[in-house]
Structure formats: structure tokens, C-alpha cells
MINUBA-299068 format. One line per 10 residues: number of its first residue (from 1); their letters; for each residue x, y, z of N, C-alpha, C, O. Coordinates in nm, 2 decimals. Layout:
N
NUM	A	X:Y:Z:X:Y:Z:X:Y:Z:X:Y:Z | ...
This chain:
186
1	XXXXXXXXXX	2.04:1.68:1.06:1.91:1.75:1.09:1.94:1.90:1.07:2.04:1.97:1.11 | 1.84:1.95:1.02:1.85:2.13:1.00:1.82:2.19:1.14:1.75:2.14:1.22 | 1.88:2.29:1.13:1.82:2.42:1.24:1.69:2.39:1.24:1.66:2.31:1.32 | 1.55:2.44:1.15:1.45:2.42:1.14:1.38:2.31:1.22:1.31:2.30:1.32 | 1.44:2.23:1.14:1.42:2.03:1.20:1.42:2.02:1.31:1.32:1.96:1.36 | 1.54:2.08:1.43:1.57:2.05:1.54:1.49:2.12:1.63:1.48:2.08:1.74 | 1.42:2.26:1.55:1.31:2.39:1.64:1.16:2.26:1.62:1.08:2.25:1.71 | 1.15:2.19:1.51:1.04:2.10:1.49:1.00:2.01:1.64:0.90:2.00:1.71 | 1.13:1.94:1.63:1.13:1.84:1.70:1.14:1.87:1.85:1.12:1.78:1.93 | 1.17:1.98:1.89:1.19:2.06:1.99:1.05:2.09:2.09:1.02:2.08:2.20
11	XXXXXXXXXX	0.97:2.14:1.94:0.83:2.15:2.01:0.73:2.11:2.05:0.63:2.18:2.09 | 0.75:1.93:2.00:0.68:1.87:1.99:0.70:1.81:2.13:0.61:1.74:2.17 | 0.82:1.82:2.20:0.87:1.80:2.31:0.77:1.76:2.45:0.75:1.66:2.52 | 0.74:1.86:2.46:0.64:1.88:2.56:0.53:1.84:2.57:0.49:1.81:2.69 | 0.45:1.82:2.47:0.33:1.75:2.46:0.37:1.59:2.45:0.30:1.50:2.47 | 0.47:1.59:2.43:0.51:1.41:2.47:0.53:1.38:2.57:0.45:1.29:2.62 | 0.63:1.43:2.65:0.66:1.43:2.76:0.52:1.42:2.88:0.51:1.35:2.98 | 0.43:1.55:2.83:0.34:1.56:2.94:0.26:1.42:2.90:0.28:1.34:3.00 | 0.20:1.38:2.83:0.17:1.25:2.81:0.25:1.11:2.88:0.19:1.03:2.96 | 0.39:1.10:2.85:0.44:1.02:2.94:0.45:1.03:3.11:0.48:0.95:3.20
21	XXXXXXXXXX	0.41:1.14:3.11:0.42:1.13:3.25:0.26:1.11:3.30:0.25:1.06:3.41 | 0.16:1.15:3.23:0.05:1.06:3.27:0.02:0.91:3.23:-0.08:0.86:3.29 | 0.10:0.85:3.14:-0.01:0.75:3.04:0.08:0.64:3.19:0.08:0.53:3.14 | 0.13:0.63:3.31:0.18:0.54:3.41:0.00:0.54:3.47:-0.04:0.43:3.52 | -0.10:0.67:3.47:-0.16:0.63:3.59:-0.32:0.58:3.46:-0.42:0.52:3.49 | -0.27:0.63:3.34:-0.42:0.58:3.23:-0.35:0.39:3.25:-0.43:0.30:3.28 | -0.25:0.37:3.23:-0.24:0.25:3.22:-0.30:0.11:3.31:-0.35:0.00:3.27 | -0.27:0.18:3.48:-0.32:0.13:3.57:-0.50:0.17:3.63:-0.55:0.16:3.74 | -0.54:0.22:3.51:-0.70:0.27:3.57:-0.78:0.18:3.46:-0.90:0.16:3.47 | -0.69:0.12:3.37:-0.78:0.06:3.21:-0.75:-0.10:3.30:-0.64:-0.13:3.34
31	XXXXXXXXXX	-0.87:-0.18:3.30:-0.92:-0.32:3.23:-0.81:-0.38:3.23:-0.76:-0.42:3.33 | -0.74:-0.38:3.09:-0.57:-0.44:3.10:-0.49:-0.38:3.04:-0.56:-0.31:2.97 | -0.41:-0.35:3.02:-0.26:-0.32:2.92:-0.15:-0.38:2.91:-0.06:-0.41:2.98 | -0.17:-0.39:2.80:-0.03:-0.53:2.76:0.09:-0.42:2.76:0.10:-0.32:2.83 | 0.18:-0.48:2.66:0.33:-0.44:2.70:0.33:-0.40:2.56:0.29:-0.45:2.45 | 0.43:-0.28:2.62:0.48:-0.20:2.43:0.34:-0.14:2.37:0.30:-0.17:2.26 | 0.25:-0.05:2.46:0.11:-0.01:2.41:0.18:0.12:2.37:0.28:0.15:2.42 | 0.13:0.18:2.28:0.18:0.31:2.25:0.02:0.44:2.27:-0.05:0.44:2.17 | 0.00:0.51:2.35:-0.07:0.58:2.34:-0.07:0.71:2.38:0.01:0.74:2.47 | -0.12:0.78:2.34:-0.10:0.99:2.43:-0.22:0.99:2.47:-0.31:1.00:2.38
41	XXXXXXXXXX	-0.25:0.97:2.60:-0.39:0.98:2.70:-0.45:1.11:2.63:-0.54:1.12:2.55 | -0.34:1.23:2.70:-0.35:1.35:2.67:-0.44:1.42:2.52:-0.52:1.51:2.50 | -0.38:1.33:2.45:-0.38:1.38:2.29:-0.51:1.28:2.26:-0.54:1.27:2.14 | -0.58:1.21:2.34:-0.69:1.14:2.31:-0.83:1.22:2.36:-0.81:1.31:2.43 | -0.94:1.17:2.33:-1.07:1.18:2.41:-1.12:1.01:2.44:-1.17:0.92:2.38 | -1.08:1.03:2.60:-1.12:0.83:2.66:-1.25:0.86:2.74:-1.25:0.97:2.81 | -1.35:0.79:2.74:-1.39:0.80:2.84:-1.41:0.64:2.90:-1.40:0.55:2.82 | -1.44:0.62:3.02:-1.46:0.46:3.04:-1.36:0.37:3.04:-1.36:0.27:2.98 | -1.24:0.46:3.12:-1.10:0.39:3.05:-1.15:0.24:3.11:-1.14:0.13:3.04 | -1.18:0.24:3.22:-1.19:0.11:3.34:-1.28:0.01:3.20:-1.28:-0.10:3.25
51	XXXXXXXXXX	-1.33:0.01:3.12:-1.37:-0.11:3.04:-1.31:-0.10:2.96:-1.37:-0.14:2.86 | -1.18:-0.04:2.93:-1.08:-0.06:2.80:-1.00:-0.20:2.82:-1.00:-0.23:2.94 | -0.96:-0.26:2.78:-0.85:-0.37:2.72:-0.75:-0.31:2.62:-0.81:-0.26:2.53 | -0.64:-0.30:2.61:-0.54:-0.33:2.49:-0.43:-0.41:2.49:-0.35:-0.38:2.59 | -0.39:-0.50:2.42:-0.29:-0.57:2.44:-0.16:-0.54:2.36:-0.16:-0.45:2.28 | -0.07:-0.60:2.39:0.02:-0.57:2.36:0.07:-0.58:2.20:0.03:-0.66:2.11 | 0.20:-0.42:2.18:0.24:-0.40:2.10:0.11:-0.30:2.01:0.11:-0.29:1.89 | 0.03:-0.23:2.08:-0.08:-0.18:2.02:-0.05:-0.04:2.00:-0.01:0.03:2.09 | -0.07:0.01:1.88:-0.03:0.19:1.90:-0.17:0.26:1.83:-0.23:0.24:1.72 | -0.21:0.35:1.93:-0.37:0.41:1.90:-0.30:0.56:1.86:-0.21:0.61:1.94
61	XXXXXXXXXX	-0.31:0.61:1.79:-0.28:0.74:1.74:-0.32:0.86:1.80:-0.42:0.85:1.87 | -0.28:0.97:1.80:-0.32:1.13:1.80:-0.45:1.13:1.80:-0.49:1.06:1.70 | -0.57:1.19:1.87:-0.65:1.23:1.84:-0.80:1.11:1.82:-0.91:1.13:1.77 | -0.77:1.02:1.85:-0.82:0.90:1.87:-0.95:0.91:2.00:-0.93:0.97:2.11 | -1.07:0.87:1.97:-1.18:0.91:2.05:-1.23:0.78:2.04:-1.25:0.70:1.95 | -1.26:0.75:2.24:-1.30:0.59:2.28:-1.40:0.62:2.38:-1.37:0.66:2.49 | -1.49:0.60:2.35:-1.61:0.60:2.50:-1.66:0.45:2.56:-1.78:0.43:2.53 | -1.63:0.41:2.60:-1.68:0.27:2.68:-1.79:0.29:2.79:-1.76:0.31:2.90 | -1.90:0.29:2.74:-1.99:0.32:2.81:-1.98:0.14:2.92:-1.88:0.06:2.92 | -2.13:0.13:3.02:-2.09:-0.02:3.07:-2.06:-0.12:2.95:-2.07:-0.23:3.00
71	XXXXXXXXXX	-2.04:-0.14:2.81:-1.97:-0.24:2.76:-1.85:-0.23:2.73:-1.80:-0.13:2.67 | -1.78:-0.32:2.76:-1.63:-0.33:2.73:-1.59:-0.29:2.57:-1.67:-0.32:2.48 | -1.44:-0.22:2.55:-1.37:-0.21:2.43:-1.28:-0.32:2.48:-1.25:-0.32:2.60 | -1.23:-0.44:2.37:-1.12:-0.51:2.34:-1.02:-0.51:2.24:-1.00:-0.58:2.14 | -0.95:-0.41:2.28:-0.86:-0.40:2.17:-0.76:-0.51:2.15:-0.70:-0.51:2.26 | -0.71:-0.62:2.05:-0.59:-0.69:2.06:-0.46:-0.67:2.06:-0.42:-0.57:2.12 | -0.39:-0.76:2.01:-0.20:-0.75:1.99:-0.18:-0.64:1.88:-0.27:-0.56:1.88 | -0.11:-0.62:1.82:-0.08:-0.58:1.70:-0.13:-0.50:1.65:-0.07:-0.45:1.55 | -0.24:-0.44:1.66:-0.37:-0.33:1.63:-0.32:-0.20:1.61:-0.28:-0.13:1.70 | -0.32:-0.15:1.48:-0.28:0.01:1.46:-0.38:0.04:1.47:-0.46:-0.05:1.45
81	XXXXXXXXXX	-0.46:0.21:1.55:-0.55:0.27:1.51:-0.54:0.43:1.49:-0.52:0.51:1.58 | -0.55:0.44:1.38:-0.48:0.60:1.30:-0.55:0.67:1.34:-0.64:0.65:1.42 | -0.53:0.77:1.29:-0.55:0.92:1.37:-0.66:0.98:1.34:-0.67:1.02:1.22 | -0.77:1.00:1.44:-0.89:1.04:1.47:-1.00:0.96:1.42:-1.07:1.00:1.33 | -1.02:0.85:1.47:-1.07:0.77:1.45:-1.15:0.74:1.59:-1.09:0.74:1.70 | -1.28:0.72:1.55:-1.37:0.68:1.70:-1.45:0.55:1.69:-1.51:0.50:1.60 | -1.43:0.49:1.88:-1.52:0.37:1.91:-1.59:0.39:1.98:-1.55:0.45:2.08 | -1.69:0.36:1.97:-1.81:0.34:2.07:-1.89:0.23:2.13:-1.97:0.19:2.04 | -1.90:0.17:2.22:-1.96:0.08:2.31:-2.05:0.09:2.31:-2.12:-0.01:2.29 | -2.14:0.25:2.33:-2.26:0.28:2.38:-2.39:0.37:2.28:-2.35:0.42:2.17
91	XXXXXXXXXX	-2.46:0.38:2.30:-2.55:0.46:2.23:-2.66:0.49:2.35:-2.68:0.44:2.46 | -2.73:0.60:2.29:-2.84:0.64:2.39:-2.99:0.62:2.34:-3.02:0.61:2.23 | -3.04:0.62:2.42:-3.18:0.47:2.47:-3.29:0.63:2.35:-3.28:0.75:2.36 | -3.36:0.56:2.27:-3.43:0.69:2.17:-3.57:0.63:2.20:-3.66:0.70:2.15 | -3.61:0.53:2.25:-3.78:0.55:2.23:-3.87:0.60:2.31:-3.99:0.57:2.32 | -3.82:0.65:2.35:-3.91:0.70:2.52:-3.99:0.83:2.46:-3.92:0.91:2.39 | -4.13:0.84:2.49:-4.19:0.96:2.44:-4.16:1.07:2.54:-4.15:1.06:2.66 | -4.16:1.19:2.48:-4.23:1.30:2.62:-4.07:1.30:2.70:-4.07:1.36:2.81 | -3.96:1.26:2.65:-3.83:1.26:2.71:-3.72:1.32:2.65:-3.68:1.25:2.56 | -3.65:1.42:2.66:-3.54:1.49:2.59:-3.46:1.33:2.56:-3.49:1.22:2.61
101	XXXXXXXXXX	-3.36:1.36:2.45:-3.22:1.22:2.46:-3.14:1.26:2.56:-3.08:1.17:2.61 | -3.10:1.39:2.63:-3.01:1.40:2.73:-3.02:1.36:2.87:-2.93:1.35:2.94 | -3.17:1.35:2.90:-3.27:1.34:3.02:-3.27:1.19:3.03:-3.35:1.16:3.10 | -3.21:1.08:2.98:-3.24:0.95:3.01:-3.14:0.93:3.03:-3.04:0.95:2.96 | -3.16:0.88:3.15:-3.05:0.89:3.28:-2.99:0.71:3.19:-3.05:0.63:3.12 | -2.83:0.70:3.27:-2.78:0.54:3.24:-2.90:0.42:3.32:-2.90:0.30:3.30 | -2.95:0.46:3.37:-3.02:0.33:3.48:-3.12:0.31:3.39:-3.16:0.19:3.39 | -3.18:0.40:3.31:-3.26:0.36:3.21:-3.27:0.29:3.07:-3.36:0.23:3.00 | -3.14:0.31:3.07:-3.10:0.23:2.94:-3.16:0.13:2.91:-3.24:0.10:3.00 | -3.15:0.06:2.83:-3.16:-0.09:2.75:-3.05:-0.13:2.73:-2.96:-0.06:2.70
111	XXXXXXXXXX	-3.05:-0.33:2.75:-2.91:-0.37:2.74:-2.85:-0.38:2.60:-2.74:-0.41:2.58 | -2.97:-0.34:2.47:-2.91:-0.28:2.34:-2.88:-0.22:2.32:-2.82:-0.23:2.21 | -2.88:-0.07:2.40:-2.80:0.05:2.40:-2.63:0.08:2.46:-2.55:0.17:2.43 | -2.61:-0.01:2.52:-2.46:-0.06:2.54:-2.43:-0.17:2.49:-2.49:-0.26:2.53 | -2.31:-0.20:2.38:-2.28:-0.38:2.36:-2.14:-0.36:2.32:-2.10:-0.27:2.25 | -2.07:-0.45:2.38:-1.91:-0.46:2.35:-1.86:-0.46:2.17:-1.92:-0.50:2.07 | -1.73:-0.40:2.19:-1.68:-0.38:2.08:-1.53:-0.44:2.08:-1.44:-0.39:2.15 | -1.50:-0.55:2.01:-1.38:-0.63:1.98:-1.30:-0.61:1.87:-1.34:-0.60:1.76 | -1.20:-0.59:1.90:-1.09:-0.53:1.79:-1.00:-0.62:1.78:-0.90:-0.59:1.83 | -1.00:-0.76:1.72:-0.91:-0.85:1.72:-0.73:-0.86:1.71:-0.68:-0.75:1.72
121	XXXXXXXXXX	-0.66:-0.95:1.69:-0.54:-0.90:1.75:-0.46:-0.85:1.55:-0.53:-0.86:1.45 | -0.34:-0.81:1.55:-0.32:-0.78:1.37:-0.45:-0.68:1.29:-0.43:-0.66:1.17 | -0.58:-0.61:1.37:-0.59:-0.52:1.28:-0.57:-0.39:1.26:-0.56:-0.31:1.35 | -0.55:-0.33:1.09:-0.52:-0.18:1.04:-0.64:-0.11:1.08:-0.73:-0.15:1.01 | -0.68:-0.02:1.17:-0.81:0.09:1.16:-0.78:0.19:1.09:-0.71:0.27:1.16 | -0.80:0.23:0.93:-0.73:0.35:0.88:-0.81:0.52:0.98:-0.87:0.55:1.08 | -0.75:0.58:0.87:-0.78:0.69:0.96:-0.92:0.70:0.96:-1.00:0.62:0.91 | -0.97:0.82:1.03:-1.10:0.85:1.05:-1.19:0.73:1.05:-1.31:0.75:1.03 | -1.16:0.61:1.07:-1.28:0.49:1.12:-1.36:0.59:1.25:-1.32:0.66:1.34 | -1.50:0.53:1.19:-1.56:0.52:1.37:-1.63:0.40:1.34:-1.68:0.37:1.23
131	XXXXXXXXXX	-1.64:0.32:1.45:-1.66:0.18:1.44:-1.78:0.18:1.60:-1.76:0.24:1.70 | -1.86:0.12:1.57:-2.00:0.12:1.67:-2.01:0.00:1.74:-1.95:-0.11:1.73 | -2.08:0.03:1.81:-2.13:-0.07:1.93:-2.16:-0.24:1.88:-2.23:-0.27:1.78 | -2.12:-0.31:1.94:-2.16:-0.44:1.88:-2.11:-0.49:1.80:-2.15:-0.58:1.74 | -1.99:-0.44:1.78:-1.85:-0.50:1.63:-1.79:-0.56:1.71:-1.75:-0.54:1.83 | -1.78:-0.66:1.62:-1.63:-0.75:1.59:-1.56:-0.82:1.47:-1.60:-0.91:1.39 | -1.43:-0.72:1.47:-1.36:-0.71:1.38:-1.25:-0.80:1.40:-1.16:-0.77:1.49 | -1.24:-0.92:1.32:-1.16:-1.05:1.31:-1.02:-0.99:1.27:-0.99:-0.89:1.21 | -0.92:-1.12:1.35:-0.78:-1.10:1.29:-0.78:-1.07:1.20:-0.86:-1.09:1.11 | -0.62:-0.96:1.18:-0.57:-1.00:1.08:-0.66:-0.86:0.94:-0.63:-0.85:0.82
141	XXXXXXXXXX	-0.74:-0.79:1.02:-0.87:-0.75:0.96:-0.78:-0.56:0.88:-0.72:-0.49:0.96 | -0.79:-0.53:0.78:-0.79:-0.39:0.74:-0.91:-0.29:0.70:-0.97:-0.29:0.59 | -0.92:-0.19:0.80:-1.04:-0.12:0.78:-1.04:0.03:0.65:-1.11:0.11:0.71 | -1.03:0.07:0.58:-1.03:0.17:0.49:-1.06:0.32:0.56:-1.17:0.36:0.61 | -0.94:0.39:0.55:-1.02:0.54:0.62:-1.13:0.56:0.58:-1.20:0.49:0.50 | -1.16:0.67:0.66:-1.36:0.73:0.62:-1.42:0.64:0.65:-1.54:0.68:0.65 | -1.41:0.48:0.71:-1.52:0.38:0.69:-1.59:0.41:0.80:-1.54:0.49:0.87 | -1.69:0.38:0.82:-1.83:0.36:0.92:-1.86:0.23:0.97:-1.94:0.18:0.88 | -1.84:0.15:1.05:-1.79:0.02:1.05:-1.96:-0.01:1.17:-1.96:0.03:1.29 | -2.07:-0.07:1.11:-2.18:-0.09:1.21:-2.20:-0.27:1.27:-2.25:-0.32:1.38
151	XXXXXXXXXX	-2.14:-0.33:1.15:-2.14:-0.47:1.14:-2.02:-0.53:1.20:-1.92:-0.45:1.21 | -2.01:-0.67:1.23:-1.92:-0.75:1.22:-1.88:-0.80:1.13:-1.96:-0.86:1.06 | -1.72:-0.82:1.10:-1.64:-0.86:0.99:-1.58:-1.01:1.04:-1.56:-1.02:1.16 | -1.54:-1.15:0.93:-1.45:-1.18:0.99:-1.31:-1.20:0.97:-1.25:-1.13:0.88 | -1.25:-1.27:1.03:-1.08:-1.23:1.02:-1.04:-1.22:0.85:-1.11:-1.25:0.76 | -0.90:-1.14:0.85:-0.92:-1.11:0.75:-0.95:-1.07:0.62:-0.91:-1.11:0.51 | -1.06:-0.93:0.65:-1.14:-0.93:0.57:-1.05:-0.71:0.51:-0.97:-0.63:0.56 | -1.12:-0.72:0.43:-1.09:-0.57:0.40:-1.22:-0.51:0.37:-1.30:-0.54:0.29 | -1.23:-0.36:0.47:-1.34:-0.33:0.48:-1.34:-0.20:0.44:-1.23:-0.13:0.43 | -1.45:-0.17:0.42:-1.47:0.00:0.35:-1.55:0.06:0.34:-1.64:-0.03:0.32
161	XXXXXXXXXX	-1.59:0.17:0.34:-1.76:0.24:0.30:-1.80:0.30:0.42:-1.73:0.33:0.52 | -1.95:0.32:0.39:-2.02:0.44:0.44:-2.15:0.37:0.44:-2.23:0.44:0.37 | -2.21:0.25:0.49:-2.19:0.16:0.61:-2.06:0.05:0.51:-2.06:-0.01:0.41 | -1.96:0.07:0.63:-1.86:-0.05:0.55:-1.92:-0.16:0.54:-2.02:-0.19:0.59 | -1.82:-0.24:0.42:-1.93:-0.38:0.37:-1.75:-0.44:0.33:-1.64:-0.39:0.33 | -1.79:-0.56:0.32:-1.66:-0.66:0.29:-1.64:-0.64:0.14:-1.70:-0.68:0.04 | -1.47:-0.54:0.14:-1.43:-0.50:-0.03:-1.35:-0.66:-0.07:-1.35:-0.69:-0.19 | -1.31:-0.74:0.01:-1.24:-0.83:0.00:-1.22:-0.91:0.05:-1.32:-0.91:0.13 | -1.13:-1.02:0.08:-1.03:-1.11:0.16:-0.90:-1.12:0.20:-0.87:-1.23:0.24 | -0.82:-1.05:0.20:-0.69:-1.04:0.19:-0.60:-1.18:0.19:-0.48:-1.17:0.15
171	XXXXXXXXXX	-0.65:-1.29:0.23:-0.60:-1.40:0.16:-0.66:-1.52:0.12:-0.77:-1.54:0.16 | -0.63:-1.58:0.07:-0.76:-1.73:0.05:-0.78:-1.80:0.14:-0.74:-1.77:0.25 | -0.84:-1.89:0.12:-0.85:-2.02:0.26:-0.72:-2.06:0.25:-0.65:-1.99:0.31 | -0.67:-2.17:0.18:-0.51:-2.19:0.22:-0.40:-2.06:0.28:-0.31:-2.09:0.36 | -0.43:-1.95:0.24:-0.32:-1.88:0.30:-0.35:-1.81:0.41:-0.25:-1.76:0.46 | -0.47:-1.80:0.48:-0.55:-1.80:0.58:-0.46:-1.89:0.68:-0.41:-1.86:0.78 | -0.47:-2.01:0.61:-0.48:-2.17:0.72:-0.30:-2.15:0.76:-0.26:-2.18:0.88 | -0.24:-2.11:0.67:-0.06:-2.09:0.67:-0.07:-1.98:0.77:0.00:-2.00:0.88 | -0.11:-1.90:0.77:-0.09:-1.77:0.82:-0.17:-1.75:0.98:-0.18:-1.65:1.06 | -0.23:-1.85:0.99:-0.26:-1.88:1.13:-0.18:-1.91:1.21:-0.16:-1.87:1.32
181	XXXXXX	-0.11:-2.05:1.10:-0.04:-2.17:1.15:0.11:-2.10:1.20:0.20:-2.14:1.28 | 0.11:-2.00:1.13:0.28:-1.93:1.13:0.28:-1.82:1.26:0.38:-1.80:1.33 | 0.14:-1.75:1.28:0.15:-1.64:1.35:0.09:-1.68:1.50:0.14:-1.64:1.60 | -0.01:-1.77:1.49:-0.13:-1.81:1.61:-0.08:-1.99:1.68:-0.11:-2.05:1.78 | 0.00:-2.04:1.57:0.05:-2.23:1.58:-0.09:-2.27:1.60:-0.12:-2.33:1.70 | -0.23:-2.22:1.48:-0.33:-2.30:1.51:-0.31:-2.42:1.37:-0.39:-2.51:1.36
């Protein structure tokens, strides 16, 4: 390692550190957390940790933005989610006449304006995803940076766009049926 290298790695120090020394009390305030989760509380925007889920082996990146309004996030096993990339549970209630959108209090809502968001176990979220209220994204599943994800996909599918749409499959039905049988023993 160079001089340079070692001033690099040096200063990145602290912002890690301060992170590990909080992500003991984000772990115990979230829903669940599996084992081997990788995240920087610090280096995130969470809110609603108490309806987060992530299971294990999960790593959410830098800069990563989660709001869990009252519906749950389910994040799975295996789940990369790259850097600056946002989910959302919630949206806010728009039909009301004669009412600011900031003025409509949570008790007001509609149970359409919050709906859970499932992130199944094995999926890529590339960067910059924001992915909306009411998704579920099947094993095994790869999302394309930039995507806009409004729909539900199912297991591995490869998704993309600006409203994402299904670019693919990433394997057939037989290799599907193998790749269950090898990873899930279904």
C-alpha cells in the first residue's frame, strides 16, 4: 500500500467506526435482523426502522434511503442494495379538497396510501433504484440502476426502466426448477 493509500484508508476511519458503534442499537430497534447484515445507519436516511425486516447476509450500501411508513419493508437473505437507492412503504393521501399535502395528518390516511414492500431473498437492487409502495420483488430477482420499480416482478426476472418493466428472465423454467432445488431444496 502507498503512503497516499494508507492517508485514504485512514480517513475513512471514522465514519466507519462511528457507524459500528451505533448500527448495535439500529439493529435492536428494527422488526428483525438476521446475521452478517451489512449496513452504515449513519451513512443512510431510515425512517420507521421498527417495520424494517432484513435477513441475513444482506448488505444495503452508502447512502441508501428507507421510509417505512405503518407498512412493513421485507428485505430477504442475500439482497445487495447499491448506493443511493430508495424504498418506500408509504405515500401521502392527495384527494382531499381545500387541504395542503403536508396538513393530512397519518390518522387520515387511506389503507392505499401505506402498503408493504418485499424484497425477496438473492436480489441485485442496482444503483439509484427507488422502488414503491406495494412491490414485490421475487427471488433471485436483478433490478437495473436508474430503474423506477412501481409493479411487482416475479422471481427471477430482470428489470429496468423508467416505469421498470420485465427486460427478461434470467433463466428458463428448467433452470429455474434446478436452481430452486440447489439453493431453497424446493
Amino acid at each position: 500500500m502507498t503512503i497516499s493509500g494508507f492517508f485514504v484508508a485512514l480517513s475513512q476511519a471514522p465514519a466507519f467506526l462511528w457507524d459500528r458503534l451505533w448500527w448495535w442499537a439500529w439493529k435492536r430497534e428494527m422488526k428483525y435482523c438476521g446475521k452478517d447484515v451489512h449496513m452504515r445507519p449513519t451513512a443512510c436516511t431510515i425512517k420507521g426502522v421498527n417495520n424494517l425486516s432484513v435477513g441475513d447476509k444482506t448488505y444495503i450500501s452508502k447512502g441508501t434511503t428507507i421510509y417505512c411508513t405503518d407498512a412493513p419493508l421485507t428485505i430477504g437473505k442475500y439482497v445487495a442494495i447499491s448506493a443511493n437507492s430508495a424504498i418506500f412503504t408509504g405515500d401521502h393521501r392527495s384527494d382531499l379538497i381545500g387541504r395542503f399535502l403536508m396538513d393530512i395528518s397519518v390518522p387520515e390516511k387511506l389503507p392505499e396510501n401505506d402498503q408493504p414492500v418485499v424484497i425477496e431473498d438473492d436480489v441485485w437492487v442496482g444503483a439509484r433504484v427507488i422502488i414503491l409502495k406495494g412491490v414485490t420483488i421475487g427471488h433471485g430477482s436483478i433490478i437495473a440502476a436508474g430503474s423506477v420499480v412501481t409493479k411487482s416482478f416475479p422471481p427471477y426476472s430482470i428489470i429496468g426502466g423508467v416505469p421498470a418493466r420485465l427486460i427478461k428472465m434470467r433463466f428458463s423454467e428448467d433452470q429455474i426448477r434446478e436452481n430452486d432445488r440447489l439453493l431453497y431444496g424446493k
